[in-house]
C-alpha positions in Angstrom: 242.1 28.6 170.4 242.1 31.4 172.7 243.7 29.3 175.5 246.5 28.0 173.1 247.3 31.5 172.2 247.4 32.6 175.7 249.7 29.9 177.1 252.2 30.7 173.6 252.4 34.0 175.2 252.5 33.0 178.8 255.6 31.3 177.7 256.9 33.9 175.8 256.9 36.5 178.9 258.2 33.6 181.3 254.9 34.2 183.3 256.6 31.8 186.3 259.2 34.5 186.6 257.2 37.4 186.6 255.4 36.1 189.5 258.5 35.3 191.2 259.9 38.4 190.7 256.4 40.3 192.0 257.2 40.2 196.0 260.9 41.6 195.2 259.2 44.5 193.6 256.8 45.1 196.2 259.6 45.2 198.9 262.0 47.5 196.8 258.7 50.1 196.3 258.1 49.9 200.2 261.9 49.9 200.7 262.2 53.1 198.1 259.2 54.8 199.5 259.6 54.3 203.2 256.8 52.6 203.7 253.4 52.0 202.0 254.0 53.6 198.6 250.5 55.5 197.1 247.7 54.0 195.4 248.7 55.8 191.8 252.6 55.0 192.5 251.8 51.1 192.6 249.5 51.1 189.6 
């Protein structure tokens, strides 16, 4: 039960593009900060 409603909401978020979209963030926070962004900015 607890899977089924997991994957209902892994489809609701589009989990596949979230994690496709992850290394374009990371570049654009190392881009923005000019180089390794802080601890507390990443989280």
């Amino acid at each position: 039960m607890v899977l089924k409603k997991l994957k209902s909401y892994g489809e609701l978020v589009m989990f596949s593009h979230t994690l496709f979209s992850l290394p374009f963030a990371l570049i654009a926070m190392i881009w923005a900060a000019d180089g390794l962004p802080t601890a507390t900015t990443m989280f």
